[in-house]
Backbone as ProteinMPNN parsed JSONL, in Angstrom:
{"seq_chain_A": "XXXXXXXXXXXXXXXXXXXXXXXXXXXXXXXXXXXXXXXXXXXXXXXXXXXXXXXXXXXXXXXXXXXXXXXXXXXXXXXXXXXXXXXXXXXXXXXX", "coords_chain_A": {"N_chain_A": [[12.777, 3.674, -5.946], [12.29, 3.983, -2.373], [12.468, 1.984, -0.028], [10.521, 2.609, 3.029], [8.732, 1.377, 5.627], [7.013, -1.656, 6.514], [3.569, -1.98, 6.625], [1.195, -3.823, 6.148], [0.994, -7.547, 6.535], [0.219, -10.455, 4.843], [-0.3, -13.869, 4.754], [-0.695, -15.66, 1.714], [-3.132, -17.764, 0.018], [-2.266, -19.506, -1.707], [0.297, -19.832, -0.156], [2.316, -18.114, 0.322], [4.074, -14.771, 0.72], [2.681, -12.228, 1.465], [3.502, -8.195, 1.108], [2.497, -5.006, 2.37], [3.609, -2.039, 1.947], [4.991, 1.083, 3.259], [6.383, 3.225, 0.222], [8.558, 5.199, -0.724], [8.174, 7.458, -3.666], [9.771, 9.303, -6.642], [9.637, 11.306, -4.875], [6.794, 11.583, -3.262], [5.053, 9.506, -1.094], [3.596, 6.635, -1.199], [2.013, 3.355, -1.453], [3.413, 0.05, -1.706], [3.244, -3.206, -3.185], [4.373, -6.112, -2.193], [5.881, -9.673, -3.174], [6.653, -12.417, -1.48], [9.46, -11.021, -0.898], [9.516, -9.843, -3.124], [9.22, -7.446, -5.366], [6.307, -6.108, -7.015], [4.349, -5.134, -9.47], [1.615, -2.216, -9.698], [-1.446, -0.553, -8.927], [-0.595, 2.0, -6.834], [-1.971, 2.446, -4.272], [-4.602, 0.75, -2.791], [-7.123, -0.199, -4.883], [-10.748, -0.192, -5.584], [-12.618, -3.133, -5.642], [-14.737, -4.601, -7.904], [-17.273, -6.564, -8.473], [-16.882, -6.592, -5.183], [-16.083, -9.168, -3.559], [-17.043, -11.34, -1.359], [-15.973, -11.053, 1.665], [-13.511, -9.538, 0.982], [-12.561, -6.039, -0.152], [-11.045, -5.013, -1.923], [-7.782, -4.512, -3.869], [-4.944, -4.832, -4.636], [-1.613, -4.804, -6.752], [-0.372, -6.646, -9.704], [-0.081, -9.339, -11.138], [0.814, -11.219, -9.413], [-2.35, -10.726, -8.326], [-3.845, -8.889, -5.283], [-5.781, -9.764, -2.405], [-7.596, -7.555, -0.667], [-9.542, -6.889, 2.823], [-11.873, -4.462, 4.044], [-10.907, -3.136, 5.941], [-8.234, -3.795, 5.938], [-7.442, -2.368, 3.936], [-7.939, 0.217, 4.288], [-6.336, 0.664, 6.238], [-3.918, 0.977, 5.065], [-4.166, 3.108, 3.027], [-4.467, 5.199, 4.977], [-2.453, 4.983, 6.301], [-0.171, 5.493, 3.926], [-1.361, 8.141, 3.227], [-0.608, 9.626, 6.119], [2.172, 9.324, 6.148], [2.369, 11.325, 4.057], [1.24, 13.696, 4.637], [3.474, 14.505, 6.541], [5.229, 15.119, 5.242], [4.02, 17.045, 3.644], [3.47, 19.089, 6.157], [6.235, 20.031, 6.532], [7.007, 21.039, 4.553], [5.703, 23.11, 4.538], [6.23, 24.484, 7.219], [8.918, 25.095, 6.253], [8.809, 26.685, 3.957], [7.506, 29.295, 5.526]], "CA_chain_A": [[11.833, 3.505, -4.878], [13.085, 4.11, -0.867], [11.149, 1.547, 1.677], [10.198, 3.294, 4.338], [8.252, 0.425, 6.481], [6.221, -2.458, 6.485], [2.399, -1.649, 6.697], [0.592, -5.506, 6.647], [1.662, -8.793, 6.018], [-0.513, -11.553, 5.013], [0.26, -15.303, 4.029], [-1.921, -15.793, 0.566], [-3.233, -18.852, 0.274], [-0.45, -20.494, -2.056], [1.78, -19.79, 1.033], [3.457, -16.739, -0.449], [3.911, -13.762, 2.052], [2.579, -10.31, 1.026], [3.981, -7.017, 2.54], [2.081, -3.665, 2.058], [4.893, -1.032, 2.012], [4.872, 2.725, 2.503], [7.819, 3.8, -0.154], [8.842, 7.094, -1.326], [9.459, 7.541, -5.119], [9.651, 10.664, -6.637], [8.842, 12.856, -3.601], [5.728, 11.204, -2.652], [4.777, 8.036, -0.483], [3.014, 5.404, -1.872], [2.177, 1.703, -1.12], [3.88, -1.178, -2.716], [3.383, -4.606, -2.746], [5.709, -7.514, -2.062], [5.266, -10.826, -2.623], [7.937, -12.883, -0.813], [9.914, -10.033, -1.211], [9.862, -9.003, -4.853], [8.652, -5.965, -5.826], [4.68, -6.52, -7.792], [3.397, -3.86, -9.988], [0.175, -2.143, -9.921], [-1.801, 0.493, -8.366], [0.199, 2.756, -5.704], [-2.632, 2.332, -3.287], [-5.398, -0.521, -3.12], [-8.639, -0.244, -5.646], [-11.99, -1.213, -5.12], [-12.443, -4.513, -5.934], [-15.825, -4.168, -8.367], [-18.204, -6.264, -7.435], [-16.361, -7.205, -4.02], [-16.215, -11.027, -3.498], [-17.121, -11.383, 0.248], [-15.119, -9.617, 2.897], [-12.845, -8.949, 0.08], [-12.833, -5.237, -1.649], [-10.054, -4.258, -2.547], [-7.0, -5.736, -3.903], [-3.561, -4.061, -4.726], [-0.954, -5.285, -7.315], [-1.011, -6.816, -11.294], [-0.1, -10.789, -11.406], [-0.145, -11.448, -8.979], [-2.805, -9.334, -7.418], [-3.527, -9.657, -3.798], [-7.643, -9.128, -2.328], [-7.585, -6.826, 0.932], [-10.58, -6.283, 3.036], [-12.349, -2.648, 3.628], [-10.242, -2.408, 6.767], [-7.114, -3.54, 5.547], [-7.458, -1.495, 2.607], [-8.27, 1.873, 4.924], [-5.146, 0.923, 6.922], [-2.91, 1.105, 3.881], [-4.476, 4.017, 2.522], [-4.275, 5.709, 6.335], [-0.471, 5.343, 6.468], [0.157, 6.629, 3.38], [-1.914, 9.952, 3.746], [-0.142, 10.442, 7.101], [3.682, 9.532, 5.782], [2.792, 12.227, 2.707], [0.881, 14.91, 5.659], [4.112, 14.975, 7.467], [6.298, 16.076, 4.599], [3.343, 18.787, 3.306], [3.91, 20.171, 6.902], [7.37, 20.08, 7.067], [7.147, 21.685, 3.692], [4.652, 24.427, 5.107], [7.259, 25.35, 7.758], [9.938, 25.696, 5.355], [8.54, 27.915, 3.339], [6.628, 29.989, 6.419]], "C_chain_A": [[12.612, 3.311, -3.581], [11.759, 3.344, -0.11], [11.341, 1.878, 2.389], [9.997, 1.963, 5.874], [7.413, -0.649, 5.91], [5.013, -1.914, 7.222], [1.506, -2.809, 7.347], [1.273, -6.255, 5.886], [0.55, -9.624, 6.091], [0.175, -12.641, 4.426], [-1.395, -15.506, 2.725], [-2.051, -17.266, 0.585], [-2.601, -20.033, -0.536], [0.543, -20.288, -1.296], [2.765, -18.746, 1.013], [3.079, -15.521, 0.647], [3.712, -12.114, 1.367], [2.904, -9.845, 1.58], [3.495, -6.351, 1.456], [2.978, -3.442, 2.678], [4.599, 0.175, 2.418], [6.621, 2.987, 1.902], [7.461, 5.128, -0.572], [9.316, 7.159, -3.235], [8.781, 9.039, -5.298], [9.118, 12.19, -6.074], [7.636, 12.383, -2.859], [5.472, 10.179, -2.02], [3.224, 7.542, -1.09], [2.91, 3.885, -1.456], [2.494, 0.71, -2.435], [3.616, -2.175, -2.006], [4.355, -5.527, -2.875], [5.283, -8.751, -2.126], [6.625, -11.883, -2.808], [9.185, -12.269, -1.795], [10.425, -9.074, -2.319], [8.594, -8.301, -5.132], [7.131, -6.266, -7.281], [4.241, -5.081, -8.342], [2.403, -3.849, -9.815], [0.142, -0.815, -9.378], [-0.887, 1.069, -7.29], [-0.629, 2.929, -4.257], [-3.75, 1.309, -3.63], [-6.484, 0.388, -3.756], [-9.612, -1.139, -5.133], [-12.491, -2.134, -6.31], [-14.374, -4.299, -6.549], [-16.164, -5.621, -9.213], [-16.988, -6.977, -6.325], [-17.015, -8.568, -4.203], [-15.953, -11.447, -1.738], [-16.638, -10.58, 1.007], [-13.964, -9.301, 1.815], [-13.453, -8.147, -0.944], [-12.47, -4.303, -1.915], [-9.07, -5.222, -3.051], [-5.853, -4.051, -4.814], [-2.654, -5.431, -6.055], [-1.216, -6.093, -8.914], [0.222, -8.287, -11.32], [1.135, -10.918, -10.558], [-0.7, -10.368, -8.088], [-3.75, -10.117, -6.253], [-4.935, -8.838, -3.498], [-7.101, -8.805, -0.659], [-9.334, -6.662, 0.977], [-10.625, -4.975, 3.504], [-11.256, -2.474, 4.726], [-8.991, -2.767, 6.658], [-6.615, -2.447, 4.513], [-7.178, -0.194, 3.438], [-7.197, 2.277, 5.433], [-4.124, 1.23, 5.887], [-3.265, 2.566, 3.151], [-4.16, 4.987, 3.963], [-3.215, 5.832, 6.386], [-0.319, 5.477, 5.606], [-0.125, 7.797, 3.24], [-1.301, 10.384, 4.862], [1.248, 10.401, 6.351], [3.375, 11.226, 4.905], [1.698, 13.462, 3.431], [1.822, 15.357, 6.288], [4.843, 15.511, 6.72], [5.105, 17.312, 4.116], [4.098, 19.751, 4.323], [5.188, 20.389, 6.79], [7.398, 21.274, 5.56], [6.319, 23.234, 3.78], [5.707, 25.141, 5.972], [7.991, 25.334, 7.287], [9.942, 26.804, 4.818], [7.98, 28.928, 4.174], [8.281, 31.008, 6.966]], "O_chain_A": [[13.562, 2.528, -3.609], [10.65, 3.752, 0.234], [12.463, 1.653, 2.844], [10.797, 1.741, 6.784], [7.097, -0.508, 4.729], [5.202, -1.407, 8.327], [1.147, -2.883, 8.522], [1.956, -5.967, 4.903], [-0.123, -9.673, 7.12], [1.133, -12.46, 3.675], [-2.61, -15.478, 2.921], [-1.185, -17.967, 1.108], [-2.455, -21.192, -0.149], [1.686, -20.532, -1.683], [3.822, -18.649, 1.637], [2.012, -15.41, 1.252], [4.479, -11.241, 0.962], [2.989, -10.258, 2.737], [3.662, -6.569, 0.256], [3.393, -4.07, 3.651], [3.621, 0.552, 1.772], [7.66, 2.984, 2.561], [6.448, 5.816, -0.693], [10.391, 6.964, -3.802], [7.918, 9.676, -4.693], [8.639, 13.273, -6.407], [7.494, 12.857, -1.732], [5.915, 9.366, -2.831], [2.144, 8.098, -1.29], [3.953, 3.323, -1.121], [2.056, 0.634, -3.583], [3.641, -2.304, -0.782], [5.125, -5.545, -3.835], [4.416, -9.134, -1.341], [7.336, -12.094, -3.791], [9.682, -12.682, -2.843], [11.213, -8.134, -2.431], [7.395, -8.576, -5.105], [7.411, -6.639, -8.42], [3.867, -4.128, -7.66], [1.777, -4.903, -9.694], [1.099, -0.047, -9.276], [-0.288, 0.12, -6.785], [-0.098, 3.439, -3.27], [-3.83, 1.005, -4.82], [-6.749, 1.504, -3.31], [-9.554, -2.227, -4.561], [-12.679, -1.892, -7.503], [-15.212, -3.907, -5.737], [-15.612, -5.903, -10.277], [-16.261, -7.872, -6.757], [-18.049, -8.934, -4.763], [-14.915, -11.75, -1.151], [-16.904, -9.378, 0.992], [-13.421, -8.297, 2.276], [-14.178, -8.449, -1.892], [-12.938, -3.184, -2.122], [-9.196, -6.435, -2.879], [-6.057, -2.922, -5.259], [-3.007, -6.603, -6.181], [-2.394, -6.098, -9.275], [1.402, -8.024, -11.552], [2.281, -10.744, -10.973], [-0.127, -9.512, -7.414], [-4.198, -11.263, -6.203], [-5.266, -7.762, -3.995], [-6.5, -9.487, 0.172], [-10.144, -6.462, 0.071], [-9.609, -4.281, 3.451], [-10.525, -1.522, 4.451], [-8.284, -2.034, 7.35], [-5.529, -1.872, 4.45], [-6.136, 0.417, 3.198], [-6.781, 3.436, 5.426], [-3.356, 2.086, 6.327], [-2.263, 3.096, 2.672], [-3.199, 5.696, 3.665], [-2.809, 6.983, 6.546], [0.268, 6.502, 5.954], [0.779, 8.623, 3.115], [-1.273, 11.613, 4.916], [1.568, 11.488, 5.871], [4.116, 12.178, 5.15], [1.306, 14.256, 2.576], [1.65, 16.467, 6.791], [5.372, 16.522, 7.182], [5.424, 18.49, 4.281], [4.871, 20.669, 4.05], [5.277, 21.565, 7.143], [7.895, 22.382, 5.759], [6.486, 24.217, 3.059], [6.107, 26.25, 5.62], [8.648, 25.951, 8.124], [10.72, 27.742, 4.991], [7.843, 29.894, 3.424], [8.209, 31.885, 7.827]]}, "name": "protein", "num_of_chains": 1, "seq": "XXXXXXXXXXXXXXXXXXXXXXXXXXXXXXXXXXXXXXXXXXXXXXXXXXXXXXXXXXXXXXXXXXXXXXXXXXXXXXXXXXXXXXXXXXXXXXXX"}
Protein backbone atom coordinates (compact mmCIF):
# COMPACT_ATOMS: atom_id res chain seq x y z
CA UNK A 1 0.00 0.00 0.00
CA UNK A 2 1.61 3.74 -1.20
CA UNK A 3 -0.07 6.81 0.94
CA UNK A 4 -0.79 9.25 -1.19
CA UNK A 5 -2.51 11.97 1.31
CA UNK A 6 -4.51 12.60 4.14
CA UNK A 7 -8.30 13.03 3.29
CA UNK A 8 -10.08 13.73 7.10
CA UNK A 9 -9.04 13.51 10.45
CA UNK A 10 -11.28 13.13 13.31
CA UNK A 11 -10.57 12.66 17.17
CA UNK A 12 -13.05 9.53 18.17
CA UNK A 13 -14.36 9.82 21.23
CA UNK A 14 -11.79 7.52 23.22
CA UNK A 15 -9.29 10.25 22.07
CA UNK A 16 -7.78 8.18 19.29
CA UNK A 17 -7.12 10.15 15.97
CA UNK A 18 -8.57 8.74 12.71
CA UNK A 19 -7.06 9.61 9.23
CA UNK A 20 -9.03 8.80 5.98
CA UNK A 21 -6.25 8.10 3.40
CA UNK A 22 -6.26 8.02 -0.39
CA UNK A 23 -3.57 4.97 -1.03
CA UNK A 24 -2.68 3.23 -4.10
CA UNK A 25 -2.42 -0.63 -3.97
CA UNK A 26 -2.39 -2.62 -6.82
CA UNK A 27 -2.94 0.12 -9.45
CA UNK A 28 -5.94 1.58 -7.98
CA UNK A 29 -6.66 4.28 -5.19
CA UNK A 30 -8.52 3.47 -2.38
CA UNK A 31 -9.26 4.85 1.15
CA UNK A 32 -7.69 3.56 4.25
CA UNK A 33 -8.16 4.09 7.64
CA UNK A 34 -5.76 4.99 10.43
CA UNK A 35 -6.22 4.98 13.79
CA UNK A 36 -3.38 6.83 15.56
CA UNK A 37 -1.47 5.83 12.82
CA UNK A 38 -1.86 2.09 12.35
CA UNK A 39 -3.18 0.79 9.49
CA UNK A 40 -7.31 -0.70 10.31
CA UNK A 41 -8.81 -3.15 8.00
CA UNK A 42 -12.02 -3.05 6.28
CA UNK A 43 -13.87 -1.74 3.42
CA UNK A 44 -11.65 0.36 0.80
CA UNK A 45 -14.25 3.06 0.83
CA UNK A 46 -16.97 3.91 3.61
CA UNK A 47 -20.43 1.67 3.70
CA UNK A 48 -23.71 2.64 4.56
CA UNK A 49 -24.21 2.38 7.94
CA UNK A 50 -27.80 0.24 7.95
CA UNK A 51 -30.07 1.69 9.86
CA UNK A 52 -27.92 5.03 10.29
CA UNK A 53 -27.69 6.11 13.99
CA UNK A 54 -28.25 9.93 13.77
CA UNK A 55 -26.03 12.09 11.63
CA UNK A 56 -24.03 9.01 11.41
CA UNK A 57 -24.20 6.74 8.00
CA UNK A 58 -21.52 5.46 7.19
CA UNK A 59 -18.59 4.07 8.87
CA UNK A 60 -15.26 2.69 7.36
CA UNK A 61 -12.89 0.09 8.98
CA UNK A 62 -13.29 -3.59 11.10
CA UNK A 63 -12.36 -3.18 15.05
CA UNK A 64 -12.18 -0.69 15.33
CA UNK A 65 -14.71 0.77 12.99
CA UNK A 66 -15.09 4.45 12.76
CA UNK A 67 -19.06 6.19 11.99
CA UNK A 68 -18.73 9.05 9.22
CA UNK A 69 -21.52 11.31 8.34
CA UNK A 70 -23.26 11.50 4.65
CA UNK A 71 -20.88 14.36 3.95
CA UNK A 72 -17.87 13.05 5.27
CA UNK A 73 -18.49 9.88 3.69
CA UNK A 74 -19.12 11.72 0.01
CA UNK A 75 -15.82 13.55 0.67
CA UNK A 76 -13.87 10.33 0.96
CA UNK A 77 -15.57 8.69 -1.72
CA UNK A 78 -15.04 12.17 -3.97
CA UNK A 79 -11.24 12.01 -3.61
CA UNK A 80 -10.90 8.72 -4.41
CA UNK A 81 -12.96 8.76 -7.76
CA UNK A 82 -10.89 11.83 -8.74
CA UNK A 83 -7.20 10.32 -7.62
CA UNK A 84 -8.38 6.97 -9.82
CA UNK A 85 -10.04 9.64 -12.93
CA UNK A 86 -6.66 11.12 -13.25
CA UNK A 87 -4.75 7.93 -13.89
CA UNK A 88 -7.83 6.52 -16.39
CA UNK A 89 -6.95 9.80 -18.30
CA UNK A 90 -3.49 9.66 -18.22
CA UNK A 91 -4.03 6.11 -19.30
CA UNK A 92 -6.41 7.32 -22.23
CA UNK A 93 -3.58 9.55 -23.53
CA UNK A 94 -1.13 6.89 -23.49
CA UNK A 95 -2.72 4.70 -25.39
CA UNK A 96 -4.37 7.59 -27.92
Amino acid sequence: MLYKRTILTKILSNGMKAEFAVVKEEGVFQAALLVNGRFVSGPSIPRLLDPPKEEITHWMGNKPGVGLTEEEAEKIIREVALENSVVEHRKKNIDD
